[in-house]
C-alpha positions in Angstrom: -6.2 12.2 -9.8 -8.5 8.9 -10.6 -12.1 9.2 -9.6 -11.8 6.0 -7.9 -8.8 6.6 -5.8 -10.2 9.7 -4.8 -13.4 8.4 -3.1 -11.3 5.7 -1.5 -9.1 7.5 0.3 -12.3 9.9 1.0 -14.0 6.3 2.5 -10.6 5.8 4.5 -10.1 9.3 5.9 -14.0 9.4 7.1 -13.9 5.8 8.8 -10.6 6.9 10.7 -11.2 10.9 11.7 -15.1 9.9 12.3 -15.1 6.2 13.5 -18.1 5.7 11.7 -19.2 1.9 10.8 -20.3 3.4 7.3 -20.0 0.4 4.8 -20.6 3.1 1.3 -19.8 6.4 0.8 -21.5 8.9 -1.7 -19.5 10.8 -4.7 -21.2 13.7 -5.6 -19.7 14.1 -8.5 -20.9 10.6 -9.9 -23.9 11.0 -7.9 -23.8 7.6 -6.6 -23.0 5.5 -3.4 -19.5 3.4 -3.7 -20.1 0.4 -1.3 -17.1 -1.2 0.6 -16.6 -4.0 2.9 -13.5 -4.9 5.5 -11.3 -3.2 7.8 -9.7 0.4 8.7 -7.7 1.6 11.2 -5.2 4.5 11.7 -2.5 1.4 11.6 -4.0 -0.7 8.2 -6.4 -0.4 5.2 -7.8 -3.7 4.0 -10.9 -3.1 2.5 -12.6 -3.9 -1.2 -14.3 -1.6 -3.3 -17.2 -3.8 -4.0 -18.2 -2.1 -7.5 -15.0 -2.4 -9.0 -14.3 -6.1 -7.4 -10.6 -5.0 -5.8 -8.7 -5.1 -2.8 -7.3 -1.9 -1.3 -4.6 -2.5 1.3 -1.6 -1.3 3.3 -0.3 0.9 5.8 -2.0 4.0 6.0 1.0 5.6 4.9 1.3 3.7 2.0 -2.2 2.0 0.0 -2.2 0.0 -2.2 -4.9 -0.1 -5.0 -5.1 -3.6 -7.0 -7.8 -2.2 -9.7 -5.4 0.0 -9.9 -1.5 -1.3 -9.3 -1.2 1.8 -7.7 -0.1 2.8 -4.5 -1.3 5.8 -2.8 0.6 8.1 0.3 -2.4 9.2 2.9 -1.1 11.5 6.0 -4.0 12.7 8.9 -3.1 15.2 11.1 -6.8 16.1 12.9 -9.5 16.2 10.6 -7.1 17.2 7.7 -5.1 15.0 5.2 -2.8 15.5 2.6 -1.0 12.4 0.2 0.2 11.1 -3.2 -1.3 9.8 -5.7 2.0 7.3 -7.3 -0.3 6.5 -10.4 -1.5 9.6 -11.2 1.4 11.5 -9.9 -0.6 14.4 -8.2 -0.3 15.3 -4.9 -3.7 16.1 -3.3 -5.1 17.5 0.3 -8.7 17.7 2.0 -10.7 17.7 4.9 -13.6 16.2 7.0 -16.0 18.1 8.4 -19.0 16.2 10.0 -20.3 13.5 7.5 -18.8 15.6 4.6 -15.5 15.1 3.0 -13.5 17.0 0.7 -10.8 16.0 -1.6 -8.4 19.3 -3.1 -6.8 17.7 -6.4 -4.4 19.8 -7.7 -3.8 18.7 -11.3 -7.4 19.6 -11.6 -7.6 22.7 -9.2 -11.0 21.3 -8.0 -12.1 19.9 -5.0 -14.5 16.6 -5.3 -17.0 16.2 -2.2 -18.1 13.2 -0.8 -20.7 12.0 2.2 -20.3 9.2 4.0 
């Protein structure tokens, strides 16, 4: 699964299971913050991923990733989620646990971790 379209939907999960006003989230496996600006809510994503100059927008159930032409399937149920990556096509899971998130991609059998 892309690196980028993992720590997006990592951004989106976080701002909807935590409410948090977070405007950058932190990818630990590029050991850097990834700054967004814009809206999400359990209805609509319409955010833009400031370092790569591209909108991200939809319904949660389906995102769609301009850098990208990609769209991307995202289902919450509590502090878990589980979705498709259509680019990539890799399904992939995680969870949010405090500030922490974690992203299960299966076509790499690794998780990626992110803070927000």
């Amino acid at each position: 699964m892309n690196s980028n379209t993992k720590a997006v939907i990592a951004y989106i999960v976080a701002k909807i299971i935590t409410g948090t006003t977070a405007t950058e989230i932190y990818d630990y496996t590029k050991s850097e913050f990834i700054r967004f600006t814009g809206e999400v809510s359990i209805q609509r994503v319409d955010i833009y991923d400031i370092d790569r100059k591209c909108l991200i927008s939809g319904n949660i159930s389906h995102i769609y990733d301009f850098g990208r032409t990609a769209f991307t399937s995202l289902k919450i149920d509590g502090n878990k989620f589980e979705g498709y990556d259509y680019g990539d096509k890799q399904f992939y899971r995680g969870g949010v646990k405090g500030e922490n998130i974690s992203i299960y991609d299966f076509d790499e059998s690794a998780y990626s971790e992110y803070t927000i």
